[in-house]
N, C-alpha and C positions, 0 to 999 in steps of 0.2 A: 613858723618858717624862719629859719636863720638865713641870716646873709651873711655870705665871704665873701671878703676882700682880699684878691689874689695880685700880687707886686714882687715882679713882671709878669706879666701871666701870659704873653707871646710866643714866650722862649720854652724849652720841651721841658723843666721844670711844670713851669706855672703853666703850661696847658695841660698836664697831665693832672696837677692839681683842680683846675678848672672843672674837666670832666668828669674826676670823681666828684667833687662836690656836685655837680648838677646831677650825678648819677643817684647822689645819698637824698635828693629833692631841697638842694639848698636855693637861696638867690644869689647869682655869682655877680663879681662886679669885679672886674680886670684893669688893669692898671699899666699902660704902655706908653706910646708914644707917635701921635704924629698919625698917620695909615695904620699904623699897629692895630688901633682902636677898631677901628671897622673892619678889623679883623677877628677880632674876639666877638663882637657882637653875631658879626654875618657868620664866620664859619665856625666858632666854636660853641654860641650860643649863650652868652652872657648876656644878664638882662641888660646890662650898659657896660661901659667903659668910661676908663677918666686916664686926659692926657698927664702923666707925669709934671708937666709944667707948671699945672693950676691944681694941684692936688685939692685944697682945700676948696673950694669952690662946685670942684668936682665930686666932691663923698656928701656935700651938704646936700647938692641937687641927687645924687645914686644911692646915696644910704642916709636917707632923710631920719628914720628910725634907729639910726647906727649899726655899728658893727658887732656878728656874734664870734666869727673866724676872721681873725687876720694871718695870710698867712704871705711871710716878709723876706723876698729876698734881694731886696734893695738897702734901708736902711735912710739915714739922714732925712729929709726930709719928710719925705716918704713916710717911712717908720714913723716920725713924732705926730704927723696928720693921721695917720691912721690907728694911732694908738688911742688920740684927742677923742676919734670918734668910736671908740670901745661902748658898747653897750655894758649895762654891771655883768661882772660874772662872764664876761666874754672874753676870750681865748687868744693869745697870740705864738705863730711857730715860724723863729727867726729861721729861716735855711739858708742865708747869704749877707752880702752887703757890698753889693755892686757899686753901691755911689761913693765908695771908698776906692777902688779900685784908681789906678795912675795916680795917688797923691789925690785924690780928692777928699772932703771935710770928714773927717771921724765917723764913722759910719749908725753906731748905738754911744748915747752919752753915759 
């Protein structure tokens, strides 16, 4: 079974991502913020979610076995956590880099 990691996966990107993957029999793991989270879990059906703020913390406890899809439309931090936890041979599909948006940090180094 693969697991993706879908960032943001709230927003009509990343939930339409979400739902194909659960529909191909992946394990989804979502990536938001705040309420966001009990969002994806309860109504889109992610086996978890992890807030944005503690990324790392949050992929060690939701993708203990790592990652086989990342798929990235955030970038900075985000992007570097979830690339750390790449399984070998495992895949990543930048679509964005939100955390660059208003002057914020470089978004891929």
């Amino acid at each position: 079974e693969e697991t993706v990691l879908v960032a943001p996966a709230a927003g009509s990107v990343g939930s339409i991502a979400v739902q194909i993957a659960r529909a191909a029999g992946a394990l989804v793991v979502g990536v938001a913020a705040g309420e966001q989270c009990r969002y994806l879990v309860d109504e889109l059906g992610c086996a978890d979610a992890i807030d944005h703020r503690d990324i790392a913390a949050g992929l060690a406890r939701a993708c203990p076995d790592g990652v086989s899809l990342f798929i990235d439309g955030v970038g900075g931090a985000v992007h570097d956590a979830g690339v750390a936890a790449m399984t070998p041979r495992g895949r990543v599909v930048l679509i964005g880099f939100i955390s660059g948006y208003e002057g914020g940090p470089q978004p891929y180094g």
